[in-house]
N, C-alpha and C positions, 0 to 999 in steps of 0.2 A: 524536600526531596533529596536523599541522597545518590551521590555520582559514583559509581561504581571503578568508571571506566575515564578515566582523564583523558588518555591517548589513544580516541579512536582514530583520530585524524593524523597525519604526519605533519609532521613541524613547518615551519617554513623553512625555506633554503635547504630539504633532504636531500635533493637530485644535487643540487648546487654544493654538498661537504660530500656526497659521496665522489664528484670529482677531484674536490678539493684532495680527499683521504687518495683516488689513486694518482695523483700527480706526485704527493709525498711517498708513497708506497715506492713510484718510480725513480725519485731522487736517490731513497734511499738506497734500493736494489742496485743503483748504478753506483754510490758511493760507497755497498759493498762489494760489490766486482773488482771496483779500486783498490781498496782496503786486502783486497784476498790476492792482489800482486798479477792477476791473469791466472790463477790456479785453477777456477772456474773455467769449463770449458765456453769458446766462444760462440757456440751453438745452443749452448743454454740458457745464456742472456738474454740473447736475441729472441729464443724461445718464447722467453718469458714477458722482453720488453712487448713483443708482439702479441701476446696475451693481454698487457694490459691497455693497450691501444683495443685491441676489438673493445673488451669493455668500456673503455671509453665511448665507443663509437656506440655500441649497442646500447649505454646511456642516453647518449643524443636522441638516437632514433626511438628511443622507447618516451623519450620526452615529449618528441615533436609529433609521436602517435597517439598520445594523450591531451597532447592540446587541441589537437583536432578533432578527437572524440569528443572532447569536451566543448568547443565549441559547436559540433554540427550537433548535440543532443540541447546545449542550450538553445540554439537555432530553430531547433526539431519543438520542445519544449515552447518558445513565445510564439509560434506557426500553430501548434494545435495544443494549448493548453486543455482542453477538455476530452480529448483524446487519450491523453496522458492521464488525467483525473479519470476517464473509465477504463483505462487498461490497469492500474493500479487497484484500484477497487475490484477488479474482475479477478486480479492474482492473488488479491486478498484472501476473496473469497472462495478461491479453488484451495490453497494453503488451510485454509480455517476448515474448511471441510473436510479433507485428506486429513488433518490434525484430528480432526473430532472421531472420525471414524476410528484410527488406530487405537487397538485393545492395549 
């Protein structure tokens, strides 16, 4: 059988280099501000520095919303595994029909 598709899944540590990438991002930007003598105005820095803090922040929380989804469906999942096996089966088969019918 061949694999079409290597990276369906993301990597490990993707949340963990996308902070990495904007911590360096911010290094950088502030050892440009340096580098440009204060030519940059000082409300664009800040602008900026403050953009990439929310992102950051909105990394976190987007992390800690998914581990929680993730856990309450795992949770959800060993409470009614048969439940789960008839609602799949049932989407199946709405999907396979709506599929069949279409000309």
């Amino acid at each position: 059988m061949e694999i079409f598709f290597k990276n369906l899944t993301p990597e490990e540590g993707t949340a963990e280099k996308l902070l990495l990438d904007l911590r360096i991002l911010k290094e950088d930007t502030e050892e440009l501000f340096r580098a440009t003598g204060g030519k940059l105005a000082e409300k664009t820095r800040e602008k900026f520095l403050t953009s990439v803090e929310k992102a950051r922040a909105a990394c976190h929380d987007l992390q800690d919303i998914s581990a929680h989804t993730a856990r309450a469906t795992g949770h959800a999942l060993h409470e009614y595994p048969w439940s789960a096996v008839g609602v799949a089966f049932g989407l199946g088969l709405v999907f396979g029909l709506l599929l069949i019918r279409r000309p």
